[in-house]
N, C-alpha and C positions, 0 to 999 in steps of 0.2 A: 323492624318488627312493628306491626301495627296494630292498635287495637280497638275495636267495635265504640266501646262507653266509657266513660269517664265521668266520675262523680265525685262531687267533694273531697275533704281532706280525707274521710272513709271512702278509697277508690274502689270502684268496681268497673272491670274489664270483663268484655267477653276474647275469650282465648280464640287466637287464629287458627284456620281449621286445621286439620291436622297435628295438632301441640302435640297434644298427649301421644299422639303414636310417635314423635319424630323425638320426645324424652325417654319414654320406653326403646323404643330402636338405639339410645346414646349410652339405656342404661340408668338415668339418671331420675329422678324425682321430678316430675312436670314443676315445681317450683326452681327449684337448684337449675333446673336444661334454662327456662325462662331468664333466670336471673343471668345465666350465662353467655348467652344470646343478646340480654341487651346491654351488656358489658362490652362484649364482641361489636355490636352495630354501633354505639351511641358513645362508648366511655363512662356511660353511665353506674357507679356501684352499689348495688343494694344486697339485700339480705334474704334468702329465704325464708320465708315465715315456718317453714318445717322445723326450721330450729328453736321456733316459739309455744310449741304444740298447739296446732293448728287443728279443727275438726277433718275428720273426712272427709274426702270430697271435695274442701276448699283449700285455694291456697292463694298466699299471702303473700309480701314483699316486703322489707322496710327500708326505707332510705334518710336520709337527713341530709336537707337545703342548707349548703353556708356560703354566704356573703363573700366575697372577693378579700382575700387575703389582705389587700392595703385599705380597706374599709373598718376591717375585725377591731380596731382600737377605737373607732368612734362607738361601740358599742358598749355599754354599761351596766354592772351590775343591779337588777332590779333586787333593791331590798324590802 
């Protein structure tokens, strides 16, 4: 799955052509078809932002970056 722009830690993508009709055709909510697709290509997991209520019109993903399991302990609690 490829996508047009990428911007900062507030991403913004343009959807590859056809999205929206090939989410509609699954059934599914063009975020949830999205998220599921590039779970399916990459292993990648994220979240759909439908589940965050999201404006019309846009939609959104959430994901969270973690560090390599045998690293996780050199990491410290910031007090």
């Amino acid at each position: 799955m490829l996508c047009n722009v990428f911007v900062s830690s507030n991403t913004v993508t343009s959807l590859p052509q056809g999205a929206l009709q090939a989410a509609k055709q699954s059934g599914k909510v063009l975020d949830v078809f999205f998220c599921l697709k590039l779970l399916e290509a990459t292993g990648i997991s994220t979240v759909p932002g439908s589940g965050f209520g999201q404006k019309e019109g846009l939609f959104h993903l959430r994901t969270t970056i973690l560090p390599e399991e045998e690293i996780m302990d050199s990491f410290q609690e910031v007090q």
